[in-house]
C-alpha positions as CSV (number, residue, x, y, z in Angstrom):
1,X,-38.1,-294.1,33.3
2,X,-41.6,-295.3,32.1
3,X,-44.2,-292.4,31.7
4,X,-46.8,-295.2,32.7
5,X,-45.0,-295.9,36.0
6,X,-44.1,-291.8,36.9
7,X,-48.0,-291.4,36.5
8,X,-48.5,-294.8,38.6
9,X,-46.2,-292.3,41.6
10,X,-47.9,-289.3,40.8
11,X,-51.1,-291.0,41.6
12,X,-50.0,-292.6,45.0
13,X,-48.8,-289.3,46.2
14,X,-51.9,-287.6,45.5
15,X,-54.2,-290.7,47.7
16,X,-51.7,-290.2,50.7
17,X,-52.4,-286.7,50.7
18,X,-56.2,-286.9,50.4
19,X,-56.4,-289.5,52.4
20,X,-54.4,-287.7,55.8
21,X,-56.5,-284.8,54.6
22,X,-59.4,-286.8,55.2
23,X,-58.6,-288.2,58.9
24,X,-57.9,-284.5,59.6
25,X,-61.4,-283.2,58.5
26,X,-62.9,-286.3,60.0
27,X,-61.3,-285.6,63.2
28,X,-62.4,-282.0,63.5
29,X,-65.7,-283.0,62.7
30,X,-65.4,-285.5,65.8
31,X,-64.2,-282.5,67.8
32,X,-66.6,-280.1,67.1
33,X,-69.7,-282.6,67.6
34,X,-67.7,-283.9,70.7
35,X,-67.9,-279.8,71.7
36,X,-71.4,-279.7,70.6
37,X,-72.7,-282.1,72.8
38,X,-71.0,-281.0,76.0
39,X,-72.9,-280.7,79.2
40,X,-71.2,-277.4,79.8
41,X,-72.4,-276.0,76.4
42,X,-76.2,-276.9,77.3
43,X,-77.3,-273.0,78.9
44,X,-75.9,-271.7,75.4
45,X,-77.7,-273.8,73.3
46,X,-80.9,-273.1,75.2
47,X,-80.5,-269.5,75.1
48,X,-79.7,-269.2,71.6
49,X,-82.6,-271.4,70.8
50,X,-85.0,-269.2,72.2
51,X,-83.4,-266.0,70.3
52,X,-85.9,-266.2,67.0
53,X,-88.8,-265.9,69.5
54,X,-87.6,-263.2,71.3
55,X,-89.0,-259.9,69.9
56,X,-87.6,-257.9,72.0
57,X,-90.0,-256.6,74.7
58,X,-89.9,-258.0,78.3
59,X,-89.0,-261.4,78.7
């Protein structure tokens, strides 16, 4: 077979793979911002926010 055409495949394999690669980072990316942003999530993220002003003594 023609080397020019085995890289030509070689090539497409590797763009399928990157590119469901991709959509699957993409997707957790959505997830974990989705997640983020939750209502149920919003005490957390208040408390931890105050944590570098906390020095320790009475709150």
């Amino acid at each position: 077979m023609n080397p020019l055409i085995n890289e030509a495949t070689s090539t497409v394999t590797l763009g399928w793979v990157l590119g469901v690669m991709t959509a699957i980072f993409f997707a957790a990316f959505l997830f974990w911002a989705w997640w983020a942003w939750a209502g149920r999530n919003k005490a957390r993220w208040e408390a931890d926010s105050r944590l570098p002003l906390n020095d320790g003594g009475e709150s």
